[in-house]
C-alpha positions as CSV (number, residue, x, y, z in Angstrom):
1,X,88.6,6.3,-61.6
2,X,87.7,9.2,-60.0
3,X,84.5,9.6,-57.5
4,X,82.3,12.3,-55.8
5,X,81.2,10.7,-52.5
6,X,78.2,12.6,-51.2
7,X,78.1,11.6,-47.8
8,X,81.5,10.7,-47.7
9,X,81.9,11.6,-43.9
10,X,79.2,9.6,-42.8
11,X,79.4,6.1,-41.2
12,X,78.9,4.0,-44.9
13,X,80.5,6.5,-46.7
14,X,83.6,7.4,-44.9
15,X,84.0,3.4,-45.7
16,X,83.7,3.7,-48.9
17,X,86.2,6.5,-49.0
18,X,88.5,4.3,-47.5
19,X,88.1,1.6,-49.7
20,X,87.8,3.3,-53.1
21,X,91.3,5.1,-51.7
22,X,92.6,1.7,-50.5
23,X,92.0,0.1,-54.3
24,X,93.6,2.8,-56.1
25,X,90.8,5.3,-56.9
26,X,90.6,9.1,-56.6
27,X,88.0,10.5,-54.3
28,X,86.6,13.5,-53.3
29,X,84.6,14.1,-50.5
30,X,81.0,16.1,-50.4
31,X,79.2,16.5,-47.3
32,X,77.4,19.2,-45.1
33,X,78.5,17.6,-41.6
34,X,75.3,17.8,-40.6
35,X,75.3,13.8,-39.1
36,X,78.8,13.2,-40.9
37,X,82.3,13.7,-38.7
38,X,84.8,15.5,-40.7
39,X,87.1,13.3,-38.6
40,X,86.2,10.2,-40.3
41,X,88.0,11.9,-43.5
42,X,91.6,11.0,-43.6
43,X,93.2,15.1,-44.1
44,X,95.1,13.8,-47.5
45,X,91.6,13.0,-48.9
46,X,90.0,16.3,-50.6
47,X,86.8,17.5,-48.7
48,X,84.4,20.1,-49.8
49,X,81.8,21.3,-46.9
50,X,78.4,21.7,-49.1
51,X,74.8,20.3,-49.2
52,X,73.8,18.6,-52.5
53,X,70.5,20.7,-52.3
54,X,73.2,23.8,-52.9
55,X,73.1,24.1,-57.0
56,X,75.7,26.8,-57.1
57,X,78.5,24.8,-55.1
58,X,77.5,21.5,-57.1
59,X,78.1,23.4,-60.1
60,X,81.7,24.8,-59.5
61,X,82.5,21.2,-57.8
62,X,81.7,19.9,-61.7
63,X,83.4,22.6,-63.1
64,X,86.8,22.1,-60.9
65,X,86.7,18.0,-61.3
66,X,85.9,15.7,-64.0
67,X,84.6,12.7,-61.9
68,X,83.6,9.3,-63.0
69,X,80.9,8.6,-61.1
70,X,78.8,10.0,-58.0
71,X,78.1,7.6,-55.1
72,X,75.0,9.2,-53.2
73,X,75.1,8.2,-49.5
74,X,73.4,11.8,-48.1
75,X,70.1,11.3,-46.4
76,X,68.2,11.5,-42.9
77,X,67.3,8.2,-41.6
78,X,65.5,7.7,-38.5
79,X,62.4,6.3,-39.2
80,X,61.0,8.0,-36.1
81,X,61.7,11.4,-37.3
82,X,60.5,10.9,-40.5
83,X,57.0,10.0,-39.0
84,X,57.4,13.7,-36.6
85,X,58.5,15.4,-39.7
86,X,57.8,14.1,-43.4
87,X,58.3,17.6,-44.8
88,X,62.1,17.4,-43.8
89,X,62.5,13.8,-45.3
90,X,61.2,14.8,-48.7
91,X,62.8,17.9,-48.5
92,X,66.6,16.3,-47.9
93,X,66.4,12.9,-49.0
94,X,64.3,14.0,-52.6
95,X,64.5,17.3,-53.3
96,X,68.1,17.8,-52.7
97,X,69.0,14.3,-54.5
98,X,67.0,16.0,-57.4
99,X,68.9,19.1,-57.6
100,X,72.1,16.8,-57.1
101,X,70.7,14.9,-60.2
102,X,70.4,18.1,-62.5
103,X,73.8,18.9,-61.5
104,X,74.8,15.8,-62.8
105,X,73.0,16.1,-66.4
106,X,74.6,19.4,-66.6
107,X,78.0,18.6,-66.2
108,X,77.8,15.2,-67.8
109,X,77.8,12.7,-65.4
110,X,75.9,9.5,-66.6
111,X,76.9,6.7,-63.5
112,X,75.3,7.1,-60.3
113,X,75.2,4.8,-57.2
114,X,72.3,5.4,-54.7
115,X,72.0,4.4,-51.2
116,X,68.6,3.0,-50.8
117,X,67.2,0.9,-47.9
118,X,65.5,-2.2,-47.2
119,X,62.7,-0.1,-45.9
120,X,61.4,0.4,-49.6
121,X,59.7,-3.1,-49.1
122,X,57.8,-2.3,-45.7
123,X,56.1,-5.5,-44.1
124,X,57.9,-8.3,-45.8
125,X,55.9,-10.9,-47.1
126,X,58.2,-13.4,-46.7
127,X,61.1,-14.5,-44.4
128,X,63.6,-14.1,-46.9
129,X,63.3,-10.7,-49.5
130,X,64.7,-10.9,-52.9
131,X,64.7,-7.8,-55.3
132,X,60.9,-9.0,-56.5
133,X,59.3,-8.7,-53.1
134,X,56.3,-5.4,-53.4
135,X,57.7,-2.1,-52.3
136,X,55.0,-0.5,-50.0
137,X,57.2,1.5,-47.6
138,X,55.0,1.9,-44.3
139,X,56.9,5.5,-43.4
140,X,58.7,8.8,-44.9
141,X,61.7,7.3,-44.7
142,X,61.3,4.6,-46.8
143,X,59.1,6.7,-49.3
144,X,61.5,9.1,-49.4
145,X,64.4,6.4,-50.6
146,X,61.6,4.2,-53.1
147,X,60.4,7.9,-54.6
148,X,64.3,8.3,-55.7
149,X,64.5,4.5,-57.0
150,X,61.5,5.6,-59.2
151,X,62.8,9.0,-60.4
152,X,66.3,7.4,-61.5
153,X,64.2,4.6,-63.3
154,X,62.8,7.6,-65.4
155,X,65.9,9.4,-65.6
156,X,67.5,6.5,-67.0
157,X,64.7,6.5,-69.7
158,X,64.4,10.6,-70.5
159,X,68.4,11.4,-70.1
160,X,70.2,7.7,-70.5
161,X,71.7,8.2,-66.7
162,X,72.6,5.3,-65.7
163,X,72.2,3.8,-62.0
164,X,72.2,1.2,-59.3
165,X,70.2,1.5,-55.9
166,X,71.8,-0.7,-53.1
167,X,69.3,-1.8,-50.6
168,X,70.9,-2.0,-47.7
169,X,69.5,-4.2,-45.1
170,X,71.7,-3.6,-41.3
171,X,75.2,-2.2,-41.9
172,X,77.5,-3.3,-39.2
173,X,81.0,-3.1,-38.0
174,X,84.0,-1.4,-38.5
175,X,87.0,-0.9,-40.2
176,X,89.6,-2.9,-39.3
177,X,92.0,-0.4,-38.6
178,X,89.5,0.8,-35.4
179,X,90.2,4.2,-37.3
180,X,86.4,4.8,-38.1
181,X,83.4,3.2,-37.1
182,X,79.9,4.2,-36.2
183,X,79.1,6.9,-34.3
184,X,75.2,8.4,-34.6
185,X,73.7,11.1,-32.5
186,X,71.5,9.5,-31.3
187,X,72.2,6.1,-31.8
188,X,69.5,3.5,-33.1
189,X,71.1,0.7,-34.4
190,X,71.8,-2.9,-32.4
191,X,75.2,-3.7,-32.2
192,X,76.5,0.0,-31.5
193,X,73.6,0.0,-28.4
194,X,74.7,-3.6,-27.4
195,X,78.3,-2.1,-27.0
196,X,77.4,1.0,-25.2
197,X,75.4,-0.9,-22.9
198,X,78.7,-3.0,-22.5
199,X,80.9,-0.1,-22.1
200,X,78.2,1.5,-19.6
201,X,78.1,4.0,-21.7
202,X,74.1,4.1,-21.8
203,X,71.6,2.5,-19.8
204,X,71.2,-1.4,-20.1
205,X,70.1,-2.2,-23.6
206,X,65.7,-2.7,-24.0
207,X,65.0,-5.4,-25.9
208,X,61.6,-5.4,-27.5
209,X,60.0,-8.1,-28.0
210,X,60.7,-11.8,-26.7
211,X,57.2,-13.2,-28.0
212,X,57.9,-13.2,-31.9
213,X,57.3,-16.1,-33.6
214,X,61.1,-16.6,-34.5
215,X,63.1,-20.1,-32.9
216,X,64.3,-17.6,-29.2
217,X,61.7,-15.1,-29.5
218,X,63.1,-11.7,-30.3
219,X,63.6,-10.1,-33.9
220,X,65.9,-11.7,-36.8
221,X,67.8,-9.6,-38.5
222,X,70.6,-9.6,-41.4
223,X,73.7,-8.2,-40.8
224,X,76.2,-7.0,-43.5
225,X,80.2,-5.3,-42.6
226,X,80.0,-2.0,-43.5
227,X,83.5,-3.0,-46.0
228,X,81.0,-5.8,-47.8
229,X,78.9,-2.7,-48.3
230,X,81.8,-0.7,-49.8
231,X,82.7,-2.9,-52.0
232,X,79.4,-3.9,-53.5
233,X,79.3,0.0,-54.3
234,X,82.5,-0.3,-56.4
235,X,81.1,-3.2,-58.0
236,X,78.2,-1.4,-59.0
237,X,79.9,1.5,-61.0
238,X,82.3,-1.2,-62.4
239,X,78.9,-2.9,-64.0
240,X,77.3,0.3,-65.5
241,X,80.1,0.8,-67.5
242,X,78.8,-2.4,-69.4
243,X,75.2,-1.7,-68.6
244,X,72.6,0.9,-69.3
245,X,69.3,1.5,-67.0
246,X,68.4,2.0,-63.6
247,X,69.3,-1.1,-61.1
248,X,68.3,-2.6,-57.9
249,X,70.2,-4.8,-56.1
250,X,69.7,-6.2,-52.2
251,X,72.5,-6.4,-50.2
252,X,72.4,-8.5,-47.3
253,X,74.4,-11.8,-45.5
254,X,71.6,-13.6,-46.5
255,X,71.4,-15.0,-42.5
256,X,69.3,-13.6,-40.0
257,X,71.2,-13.1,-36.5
258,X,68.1,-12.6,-33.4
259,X,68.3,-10.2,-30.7
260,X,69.4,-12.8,-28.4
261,X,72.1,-14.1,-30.5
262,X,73.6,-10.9,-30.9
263,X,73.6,-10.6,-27.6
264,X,75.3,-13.5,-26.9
265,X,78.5,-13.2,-29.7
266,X,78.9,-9.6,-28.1
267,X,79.5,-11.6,-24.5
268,X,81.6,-13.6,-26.1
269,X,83.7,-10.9,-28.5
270,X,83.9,-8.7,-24.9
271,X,83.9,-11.3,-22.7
272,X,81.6,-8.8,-20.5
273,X,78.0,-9.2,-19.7
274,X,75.8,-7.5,-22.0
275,X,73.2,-5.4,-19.3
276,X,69.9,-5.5,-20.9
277,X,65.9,-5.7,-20.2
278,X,62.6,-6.8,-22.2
279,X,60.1,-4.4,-23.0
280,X,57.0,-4.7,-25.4
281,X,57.1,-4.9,-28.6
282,X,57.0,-1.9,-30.6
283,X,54.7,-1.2,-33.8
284,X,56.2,-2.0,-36.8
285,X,58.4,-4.2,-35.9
286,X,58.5,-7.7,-38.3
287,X,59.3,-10.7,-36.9
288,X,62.3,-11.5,-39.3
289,X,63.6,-9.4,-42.1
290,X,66.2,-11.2,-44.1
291,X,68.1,-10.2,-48.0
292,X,68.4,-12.5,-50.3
293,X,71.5,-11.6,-52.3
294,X,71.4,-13.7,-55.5
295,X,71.3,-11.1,-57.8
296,X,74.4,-8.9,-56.3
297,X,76.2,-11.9,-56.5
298,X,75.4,-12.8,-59.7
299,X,75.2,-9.6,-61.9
300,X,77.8,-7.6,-59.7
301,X,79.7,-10.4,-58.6
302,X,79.2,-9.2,-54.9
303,X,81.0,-11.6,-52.8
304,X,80.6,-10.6,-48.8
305,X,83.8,-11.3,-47.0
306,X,83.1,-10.7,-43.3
307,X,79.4,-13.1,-42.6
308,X,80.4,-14.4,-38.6
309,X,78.3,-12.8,-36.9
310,X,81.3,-12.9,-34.1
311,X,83.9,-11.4,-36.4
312,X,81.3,-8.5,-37.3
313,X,80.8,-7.6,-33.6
314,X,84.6,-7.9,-32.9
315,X,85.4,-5.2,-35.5
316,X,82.6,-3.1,-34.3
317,X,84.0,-4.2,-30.5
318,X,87.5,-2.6,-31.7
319,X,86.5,0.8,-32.5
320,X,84.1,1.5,-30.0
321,X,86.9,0.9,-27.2
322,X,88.6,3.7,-28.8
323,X,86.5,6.0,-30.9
324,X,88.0,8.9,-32.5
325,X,84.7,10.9,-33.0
């Protein structure tokens, strides 16, 4: 098949670039570098510098290529941001994925894959979130992501566009080649801080929080390889082609991993001390936020390959001694 990857320079989608590459497929490559690294897009792999909100270059990218399928990975996600400034959330993350949509209708593309979040749920109810749990996002961020779930449920109904939004829970690792990895500016995410901290590449790591009610203390959270992630994503076009309507599928280990254990598997992947400090909590924060996966592995036959928390770390270990962007 051949895919447009929006977002393909990014740290899930240069991934999925990889993979769809690696298992035969053709891809091309759509993003606007603004927190992308052209870098993470091998040269043989055809890239187009654009913004989806950008109607006229969306419409002589359709015009050029008959694709398959679009895979949607272009959004801003820092929560904290997206509390400063909402307008700039709805702007990029809805109103560009709208005029990305049109595009779509126009030239005739009926399969889409979304990159949602498990931020559409907000303050989980329970310890372990299936695809039933109530959305009540409790910031932009995770309105903007739930307000697209809701306009491709519609689409599916008015135009017959068929779709599946992957709610990712915490993507982590690297490719095993240490080729790509993640690389944010400015970097929010656990496992990438652990290993800077490690490095001494930032300060020592502030953990926040060791009074939850969890069994050490600090936050539980589920990991998922970023490569699990891609290939749920190919599994997901692969079932609309039997399947019409708008889907939502969690994607998740399905095992929460605390603060302190993470922590401890990066000592032991580094075989370094990991420098870090408590602070308070902050607002917001749940106590443990873990996917339940049933239904990828059922319907799409999702099957996560990398789960040890240990292997995760060590591919993640393995770039960031060596990053190329």
């Amino acid at each position: 098949m051949k895919f447009l990857i929006c977002g393909g320079a990014g740290y899930v989608g240069s991934h999925m670039v990889r993979y769809l590459v690696a298992n035969g497929h053709e891809v091309v490559v759509y993003d606007d570098l603004s927190t992308g690294h052209r870098e993470a897009v091998d040269v043989d792999v055809p890239f187009v510098h654009g913004d989806i909100g950008d109607a006229v270059t969306l419409w002589r990218l359709f015009a050029t290529h008959k694709f398959d399928a679009v895979i949607h990975f272009c959004a801003r996600s820092l929560v904290g941001e997206s509390v400063i400034d909402p307008y700039q959330y709805y702007r990029n993350n809805v109103g560009n994925t709208l005029v990305l949509l049109a595009a779509m209708r126009e030239a005739g593309i009926h399969r889409l894959v979304f990159s949602s979040t498990a931020a559409v749920f907000g303050h989980p109810r329970s310890d372990t979130i299936d695809e039933s749990h109530p959305t009540d996002p409790i910031n932009p961020y995770g309105q903007s992501k739930l307000m697209i779930e809701r306009v491709l449920a519609d689409a599916a109904r008015a135009y017959g566009l068929r779709s599946v939004a992957l709610r990712y829970f915490n993507a982590a690792g690297a490719d095993p080649s240490a080729s790509i990895g993640e690389a944010h500016n400015p970097e929010t995410h656990l496992i990438p801080n652990v290993l800077k901290a490690v490095l001494g590449q930032s300060a020592a790591l502030k953990v926040f929080g060791d009074d939850y009610d969890t069994r050490d203390g600090t936050c539980v959270r589920d990991y998922v390889h970023v490569n699990d992630l891609a290939s749920a994503h190919l599994l997901a076009v692969q079932f609309l082609e039997e399947n019409e309507g708008a889907f939502t599928f969690n994607l998740g280990n399905g095992e929460g991993f605390s603060v302190r254990e993470v922590i401890a598997a990066a000592e032991r992947v580094t075989g370094r001390l990991v420098p870090h400090a408590f602070a308070p909590r902050r607002p917001g924060d749940p106590a443990t936020l873990v996917a339940s996966s049933l239904q990828a592995r059922k319907r799409l036959g999702w099957q996560p390959r990398i789960t040890v928390l240990d292997d995760i770390l060590a591919s993640a270990w393995q770039w960031h001694l060596q990053p190329r962007f």
